[in-house]
Wavefront OBJ file of the C-alpha trace (Angstrom):
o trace
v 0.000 0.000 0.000
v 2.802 2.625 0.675
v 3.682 2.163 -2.787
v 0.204 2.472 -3.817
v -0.007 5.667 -1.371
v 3.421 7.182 -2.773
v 2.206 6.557 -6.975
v -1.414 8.735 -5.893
v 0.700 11.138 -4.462
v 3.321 11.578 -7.312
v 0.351 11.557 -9.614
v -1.825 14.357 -8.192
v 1.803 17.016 -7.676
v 2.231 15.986 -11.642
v -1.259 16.929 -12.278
v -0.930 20.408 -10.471
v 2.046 21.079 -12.365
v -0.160 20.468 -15.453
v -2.648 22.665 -14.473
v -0.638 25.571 -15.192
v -0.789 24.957 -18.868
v -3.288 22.223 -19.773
v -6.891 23.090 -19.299
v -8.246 19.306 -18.691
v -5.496 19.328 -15.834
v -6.624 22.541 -14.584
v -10.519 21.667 -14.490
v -8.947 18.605 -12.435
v -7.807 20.467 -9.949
v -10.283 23.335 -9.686
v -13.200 20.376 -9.482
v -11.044 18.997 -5.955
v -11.196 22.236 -4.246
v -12.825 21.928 -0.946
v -14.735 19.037 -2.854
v -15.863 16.971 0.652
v -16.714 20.359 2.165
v -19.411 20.923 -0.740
v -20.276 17.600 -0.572
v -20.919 17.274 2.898
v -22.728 20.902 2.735
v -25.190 19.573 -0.138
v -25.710 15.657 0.805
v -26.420 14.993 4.353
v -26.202 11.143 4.143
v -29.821 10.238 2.162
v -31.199 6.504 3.842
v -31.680 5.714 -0.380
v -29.248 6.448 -1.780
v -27.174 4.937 -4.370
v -22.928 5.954 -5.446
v -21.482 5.112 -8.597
v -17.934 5.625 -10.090
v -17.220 6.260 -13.389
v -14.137 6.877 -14.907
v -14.937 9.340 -17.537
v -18.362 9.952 -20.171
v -17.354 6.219 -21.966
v -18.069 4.398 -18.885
v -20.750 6.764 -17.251
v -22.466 5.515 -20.976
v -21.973 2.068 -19.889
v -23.292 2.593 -15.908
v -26.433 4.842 -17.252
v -28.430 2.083 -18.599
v -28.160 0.761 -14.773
v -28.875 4.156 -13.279
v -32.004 4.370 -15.434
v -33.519 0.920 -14.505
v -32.948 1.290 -10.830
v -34.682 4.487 -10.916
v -37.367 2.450 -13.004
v -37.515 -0.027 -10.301
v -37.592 2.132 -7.294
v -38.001 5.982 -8.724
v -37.360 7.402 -4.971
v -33.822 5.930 -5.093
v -31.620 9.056 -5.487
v -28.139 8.534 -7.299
v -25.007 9.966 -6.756
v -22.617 10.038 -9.364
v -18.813 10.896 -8.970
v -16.056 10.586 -12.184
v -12.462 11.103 -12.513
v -11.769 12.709 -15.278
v -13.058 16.005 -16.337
v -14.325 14.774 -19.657
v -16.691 12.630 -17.723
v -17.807 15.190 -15.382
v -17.709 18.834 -17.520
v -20.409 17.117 -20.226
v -22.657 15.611 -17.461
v -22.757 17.165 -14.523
v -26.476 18.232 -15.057
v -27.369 14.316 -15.781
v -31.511 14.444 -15.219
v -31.277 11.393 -13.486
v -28.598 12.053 -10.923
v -29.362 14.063 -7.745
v -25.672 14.778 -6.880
v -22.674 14.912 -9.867
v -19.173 15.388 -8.646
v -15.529 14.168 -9.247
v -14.251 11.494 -6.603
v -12.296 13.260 -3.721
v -8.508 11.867 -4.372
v -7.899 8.325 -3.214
v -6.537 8.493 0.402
v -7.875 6.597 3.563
v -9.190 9.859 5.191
v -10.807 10.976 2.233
v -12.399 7.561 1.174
v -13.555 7.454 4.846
v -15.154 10.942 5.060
v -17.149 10.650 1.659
v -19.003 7.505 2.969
v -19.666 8.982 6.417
v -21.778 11.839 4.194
v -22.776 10.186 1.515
v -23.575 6.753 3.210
v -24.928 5.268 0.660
v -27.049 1.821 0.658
v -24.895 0.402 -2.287
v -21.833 1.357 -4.618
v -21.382 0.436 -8.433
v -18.002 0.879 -10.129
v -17.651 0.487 -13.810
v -15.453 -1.247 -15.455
v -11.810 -0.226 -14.830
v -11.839 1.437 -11.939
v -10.062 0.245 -8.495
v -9.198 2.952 -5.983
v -7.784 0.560 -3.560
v -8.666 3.189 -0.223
v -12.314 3.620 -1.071
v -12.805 -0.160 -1.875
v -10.853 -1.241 1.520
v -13.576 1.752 3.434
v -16.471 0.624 1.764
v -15.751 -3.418 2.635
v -14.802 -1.981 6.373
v -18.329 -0.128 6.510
v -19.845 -3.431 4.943
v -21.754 -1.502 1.866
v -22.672 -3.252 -0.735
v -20.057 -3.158 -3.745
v -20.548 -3.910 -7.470
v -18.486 -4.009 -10.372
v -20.246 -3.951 -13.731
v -19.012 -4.492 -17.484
v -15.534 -5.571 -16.549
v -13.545 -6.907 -18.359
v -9.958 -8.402 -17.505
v -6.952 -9.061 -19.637
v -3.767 -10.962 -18.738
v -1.536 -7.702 -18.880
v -3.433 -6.349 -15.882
v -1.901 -5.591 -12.595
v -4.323 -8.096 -10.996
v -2.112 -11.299 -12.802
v 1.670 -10.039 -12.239
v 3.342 -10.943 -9.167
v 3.297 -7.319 -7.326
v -0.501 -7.452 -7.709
v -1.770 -8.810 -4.512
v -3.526 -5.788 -3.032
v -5.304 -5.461 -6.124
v -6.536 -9.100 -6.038
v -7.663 -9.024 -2.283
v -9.571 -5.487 -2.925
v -11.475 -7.044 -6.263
v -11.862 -10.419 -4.367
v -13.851 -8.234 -1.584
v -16.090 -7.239 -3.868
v -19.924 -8.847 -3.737
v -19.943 -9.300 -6.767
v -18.176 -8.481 -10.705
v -20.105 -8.465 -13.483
v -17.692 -9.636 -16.216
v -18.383 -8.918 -19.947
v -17.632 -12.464 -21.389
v -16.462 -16.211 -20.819
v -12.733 -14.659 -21.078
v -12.463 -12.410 -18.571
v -14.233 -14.720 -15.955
v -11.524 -18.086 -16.660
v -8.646 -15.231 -16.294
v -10.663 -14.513 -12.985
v -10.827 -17.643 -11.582
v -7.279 -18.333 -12.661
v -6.548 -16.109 -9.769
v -8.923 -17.331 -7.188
v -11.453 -15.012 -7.788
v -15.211 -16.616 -7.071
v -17.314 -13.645 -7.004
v -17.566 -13.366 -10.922
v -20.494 -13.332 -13.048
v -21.306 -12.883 -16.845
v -23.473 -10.072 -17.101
v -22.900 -8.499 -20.750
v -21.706 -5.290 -21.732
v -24.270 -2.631 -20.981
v -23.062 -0.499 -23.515
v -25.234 -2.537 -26.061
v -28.104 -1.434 -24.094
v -27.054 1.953 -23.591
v -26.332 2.110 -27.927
v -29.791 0.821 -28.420
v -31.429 3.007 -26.136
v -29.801 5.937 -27.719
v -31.124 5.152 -31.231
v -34.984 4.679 -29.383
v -34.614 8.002 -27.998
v -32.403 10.089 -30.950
v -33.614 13.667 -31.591
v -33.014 15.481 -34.497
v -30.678 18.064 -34.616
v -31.455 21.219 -36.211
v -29.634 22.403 -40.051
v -29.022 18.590 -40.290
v -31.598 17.850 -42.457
v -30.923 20.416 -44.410
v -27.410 19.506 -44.668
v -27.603 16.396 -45.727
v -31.024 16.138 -48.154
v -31.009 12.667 -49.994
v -27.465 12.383 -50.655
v -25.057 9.696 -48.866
v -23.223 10.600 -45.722
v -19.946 9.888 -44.748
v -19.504 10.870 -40.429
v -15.858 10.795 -38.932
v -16.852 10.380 -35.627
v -14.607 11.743 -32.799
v -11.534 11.372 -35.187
v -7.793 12.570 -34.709
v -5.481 14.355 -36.402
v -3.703 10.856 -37.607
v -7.327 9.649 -39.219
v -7.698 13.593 -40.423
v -4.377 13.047 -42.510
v -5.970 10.175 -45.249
v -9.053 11.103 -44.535
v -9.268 14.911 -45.730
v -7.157 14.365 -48.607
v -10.028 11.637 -49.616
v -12.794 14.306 -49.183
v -10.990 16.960 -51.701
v -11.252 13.948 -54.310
v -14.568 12.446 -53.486
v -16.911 15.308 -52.176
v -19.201 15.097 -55.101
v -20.006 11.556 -54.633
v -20.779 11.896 -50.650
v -20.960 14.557 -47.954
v -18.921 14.415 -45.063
v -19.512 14.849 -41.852
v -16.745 15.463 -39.330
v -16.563 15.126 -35.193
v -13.365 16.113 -34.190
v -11.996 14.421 -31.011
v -10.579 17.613 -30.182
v -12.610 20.672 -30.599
v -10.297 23.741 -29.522
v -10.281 26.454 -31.929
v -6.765 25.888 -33.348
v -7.588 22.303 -34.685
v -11.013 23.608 -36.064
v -8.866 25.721 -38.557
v -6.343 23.266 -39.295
v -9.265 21.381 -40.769
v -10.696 23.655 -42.331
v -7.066 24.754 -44.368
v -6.933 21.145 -45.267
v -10.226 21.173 -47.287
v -10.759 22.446 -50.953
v -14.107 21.764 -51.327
v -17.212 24.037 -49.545
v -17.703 23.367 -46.017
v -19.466 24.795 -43.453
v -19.362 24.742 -39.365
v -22.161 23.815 -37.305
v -21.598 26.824 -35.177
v -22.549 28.638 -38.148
v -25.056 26.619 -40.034
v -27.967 28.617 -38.850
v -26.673 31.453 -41.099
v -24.539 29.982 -43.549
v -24.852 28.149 -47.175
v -26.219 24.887 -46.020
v -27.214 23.900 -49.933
v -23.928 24.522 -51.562
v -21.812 22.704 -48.626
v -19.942 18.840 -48.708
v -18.211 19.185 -45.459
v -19.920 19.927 -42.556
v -17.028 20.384 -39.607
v -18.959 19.758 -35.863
v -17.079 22.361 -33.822
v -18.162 21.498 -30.168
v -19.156 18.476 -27.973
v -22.037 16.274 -26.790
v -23.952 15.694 -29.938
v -22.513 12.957 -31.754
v -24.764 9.988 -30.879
v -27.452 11.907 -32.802
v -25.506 12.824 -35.483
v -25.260 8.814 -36.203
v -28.796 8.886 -37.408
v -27.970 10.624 -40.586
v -24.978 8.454 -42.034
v -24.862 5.771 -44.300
v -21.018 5.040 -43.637
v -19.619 5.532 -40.516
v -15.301 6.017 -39.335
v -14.679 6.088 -36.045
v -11.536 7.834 -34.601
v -9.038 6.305 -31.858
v -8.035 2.881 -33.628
v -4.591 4.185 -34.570
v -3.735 5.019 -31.062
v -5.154 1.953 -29.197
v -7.966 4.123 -27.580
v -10.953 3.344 -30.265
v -13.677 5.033 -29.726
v -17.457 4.018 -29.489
v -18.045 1.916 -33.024
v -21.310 0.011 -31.132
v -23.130 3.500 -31.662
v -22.911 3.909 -35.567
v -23.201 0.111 -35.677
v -26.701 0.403 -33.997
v -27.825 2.998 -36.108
v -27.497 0.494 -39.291
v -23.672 1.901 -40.492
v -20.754 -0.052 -42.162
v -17.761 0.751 -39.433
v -14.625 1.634 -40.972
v -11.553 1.955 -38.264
v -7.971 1.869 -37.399
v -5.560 -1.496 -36.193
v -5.156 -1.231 -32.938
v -8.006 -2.959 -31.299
v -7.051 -5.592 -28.992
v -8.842 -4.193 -25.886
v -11.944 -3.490 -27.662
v -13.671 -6.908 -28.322
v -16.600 -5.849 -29.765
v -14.655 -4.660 -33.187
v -13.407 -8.307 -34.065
v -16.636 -9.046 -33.152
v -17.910 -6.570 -36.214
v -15.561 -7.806 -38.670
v -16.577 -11.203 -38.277
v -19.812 -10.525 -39.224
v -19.421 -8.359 -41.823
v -20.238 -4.718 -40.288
v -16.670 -3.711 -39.175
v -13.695 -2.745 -41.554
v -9.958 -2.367 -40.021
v -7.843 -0.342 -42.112
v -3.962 -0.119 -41.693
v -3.128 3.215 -43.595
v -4.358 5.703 -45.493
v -4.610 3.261 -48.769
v -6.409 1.024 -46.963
v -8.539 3.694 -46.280
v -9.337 4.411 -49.976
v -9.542 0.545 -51.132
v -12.571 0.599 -48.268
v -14.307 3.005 -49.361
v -14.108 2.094 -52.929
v -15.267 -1.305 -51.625
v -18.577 0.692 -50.122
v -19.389 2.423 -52.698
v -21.666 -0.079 -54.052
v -25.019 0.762 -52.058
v -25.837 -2.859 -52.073
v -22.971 -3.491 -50.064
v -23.879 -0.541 -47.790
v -27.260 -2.218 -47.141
v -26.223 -5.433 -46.158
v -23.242 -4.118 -43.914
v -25.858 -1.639 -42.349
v -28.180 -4.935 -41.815
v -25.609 -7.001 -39.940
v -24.423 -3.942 -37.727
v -27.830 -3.171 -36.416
v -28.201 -6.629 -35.766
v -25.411 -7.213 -34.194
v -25.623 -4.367 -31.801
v -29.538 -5.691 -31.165
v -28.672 -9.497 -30.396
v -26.598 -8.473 -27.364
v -28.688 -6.028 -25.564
v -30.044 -7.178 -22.250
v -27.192 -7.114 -19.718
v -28.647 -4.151 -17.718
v -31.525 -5.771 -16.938
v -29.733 -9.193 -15.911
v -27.113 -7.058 -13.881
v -30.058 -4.918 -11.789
v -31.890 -7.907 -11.330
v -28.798 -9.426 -9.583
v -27.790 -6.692 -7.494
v -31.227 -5.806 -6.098
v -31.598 -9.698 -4.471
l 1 2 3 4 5 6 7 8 9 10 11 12 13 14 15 16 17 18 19 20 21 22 23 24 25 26 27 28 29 30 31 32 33 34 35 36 37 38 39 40 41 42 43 44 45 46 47 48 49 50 51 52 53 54 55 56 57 58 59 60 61 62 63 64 65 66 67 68 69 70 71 72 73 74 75 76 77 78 79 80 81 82 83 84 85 86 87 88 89 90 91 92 93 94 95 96 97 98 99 100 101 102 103 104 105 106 107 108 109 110 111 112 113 114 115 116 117 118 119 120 121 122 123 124 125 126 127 128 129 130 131 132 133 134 135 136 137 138 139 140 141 142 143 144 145 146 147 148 149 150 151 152 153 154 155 156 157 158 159 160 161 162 163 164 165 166 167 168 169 170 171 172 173 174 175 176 177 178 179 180 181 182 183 184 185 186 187 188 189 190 191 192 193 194 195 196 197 198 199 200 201 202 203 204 205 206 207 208 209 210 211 212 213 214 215 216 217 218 219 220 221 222 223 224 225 226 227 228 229 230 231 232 233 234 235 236 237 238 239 240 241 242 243 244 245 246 247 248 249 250 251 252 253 254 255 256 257 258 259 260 261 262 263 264 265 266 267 268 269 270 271 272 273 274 275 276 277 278 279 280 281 282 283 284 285 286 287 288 289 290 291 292 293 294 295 296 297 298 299 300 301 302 303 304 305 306 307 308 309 310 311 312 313 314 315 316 317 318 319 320 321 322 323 324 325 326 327 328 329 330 331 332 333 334 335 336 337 338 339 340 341 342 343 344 345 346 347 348 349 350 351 352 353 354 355 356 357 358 359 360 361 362 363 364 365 366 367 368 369 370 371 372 373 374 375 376 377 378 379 380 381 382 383 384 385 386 387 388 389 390 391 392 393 394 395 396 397 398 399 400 401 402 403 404 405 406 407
């Protein structure tokens, strides 16, 4: 543990250093500021009341399907939310279904011991990859009820080296881990771990859900008419530099759609210097020529999933870094799902390839031969068929994981 103690602390003076020029890193440290004060000021320790951890927006889109069912079940439950990172936080802090939003206090044993003697909560639900070793050793002392949902474990994790026993003992503590597949609970048991359960992924769920409830979002329509639509969803600069070079070439054939992972004003006009053809921002497409546009850039954040609902193809960003992005959201909105190589910790996009929806690319050729390959709409409407069905044959973990936790 002292290591453990000694890496938290190392981690949070690197993170104030940061914050003097990174804005994420500054948010990080301005949302910590006399955090269990507020807390304690605006809580008052509710007798139903429910905590849950989430890393950042991913997995707070993997825990809301749960959220939204125990509220179904028992709607005067009230739910406390905390997250990590600011990404997670800054986009839903005003979550409808949430009575408290904040970031988790840092990871010591007086802080993990103060937020549960305010917050007190009747149960706690972590998800996915998540294991703050103080507040999981608290909550076991104080003998709450403690969940793990959508995990999902892979041999290169601390919990299978040699140095990882206090990692083991805190997961082993746990009532109970909901494991995404057959994998992840052998590696579990390999260990000695008996609490595991196959519950599913609840992002299918959460994907599905999302194109039930999609609205539409104004000047798309507009934008897009009858013509086929090509979305880059939260892509980087590295899928930017085949894929902007293919737009100048192909813009009268498709319109284009582009999320940017990062939205800050100097990577907006970077884009936009790389384009030839007319494009337009959605910051401006109130007031703007919608009709004589191909490109339509997305310049802020949030409204992606509804985007989806207007493509045809669909490539999503992160797969050249080893941090792909969401691909079950296009998929379930009936899109072929081109993306980048590096996808060992994402399951789901073999998953896709195998049955036809998903496309890996390993360069910008690639990229081209792809979408040469789609451009027969027959192909588009089978690949569109197998992704949608896909995404719908797995959906029911939430339900199978609430069920469980509420006995």
């Amino acid at each position: 543990m002292f290591l453990y103690n000694l890496f938290i602390s190392l981690y949070q003076f690197g993170i104030l250093i940061a914050s003097v020029a990174n804005s994420k890193a500054s948010k990080w440290v301005a949302g910590r500021k006399n955090l269990l004060q507020r807390i304690e000021s605006e809580v008052g320790g509710e007798e139903n009341l429910i905590w849950m951890h989430c890393a950042s927006l991913g997995e707070f889109e993997q825990g809301r399907p749960i959220i939204e069912r125990l509220k179904q079940r028992d709607p005067e439950v009230k739910v406390l939310i905390t997250f990590f990172s600011p990404s997670g936080y800054e986009v839903r802090k005003d979550y409808e279904h949430a009575s408290y939003v904040y970031y988790l206090p840092q990871d010591s044993k007086a802080n993990a011991r103060r937020f549960l003697e305010i917050v007190q909560p009747r149960m706690a639900i972590f998800v996915k990859y998540e294991y703050w070793l103080h507040y999981l050793n608290q909550l076991k002392q104080a003998q709450i009820p403690t969940f793990l949902i959508s995990a999902r474990f892979r041999e290169d994790q601390v919990f299978f080296k040699w140095y990882g026993g206090v990692f083991r003992k805190a997961i082993a503590a746990l009532n109970k881990v909901f494991v995404q597949d057959e994998t992840s609970k052998k590696l579990a048991e390999s260990i000695g771990l008996t609490n595991t359960v196959i519950g599913g992924d609840t992002r299918y769920d959460r994907v599905s859900e999302t194109v039930r409830d999609v609205v539409e979002v104004d000047g798309l329509a507009d934008f897009v008419k009858d013509e086929t639509v090509f979305i880059g969803g939260s892509i980087w600069p590295i899928d930017e530099q085949f894929i902007l070079p293919y737009i100048n070439v192909a813009a009268e054939k498709l319109k284009f759609i582009l999320a940017p992972h990062e939205v800050n004003d100097k990577h907006i006009t970077d884009i936009e210097k790389s384009l030839d053809v007319p494009y337009i921002k959605y910051s401006e497409i109130a007031d703007g020529d919608v009709s004589s546009a191909r490109v339509l850039i997305i310049d802020n954040i949030g409204m992606l999933s509804n985007l989806y609902q207007y493509g045809h193809i669909a490539y999503v960003g992160g797969g050249f870094t080893g941090a792909l992005h969401n691909i079950l959201e296009p998929a379930a909105f009936g899109m072929p799902v081109i993306y980048g190589p590096k996808f060992d910790k994402f399951p789901e996009a073999d998953a896709l390839i195998e049955v036809g929806g998903g496309f890996s690319i390993i360069d910008g050729l690639d990229f081209v031969q792809r979408m040469s390959f789609l451009s027969d709409p027959f192909v588009v409407k089978i690949a569109a068929a197998v992704s949608r069905k896909f995404v719908k044959d797995q959906v029911g973990a939430s339900d199978v994981i609430v069920d469980s936790i509420l006995k």
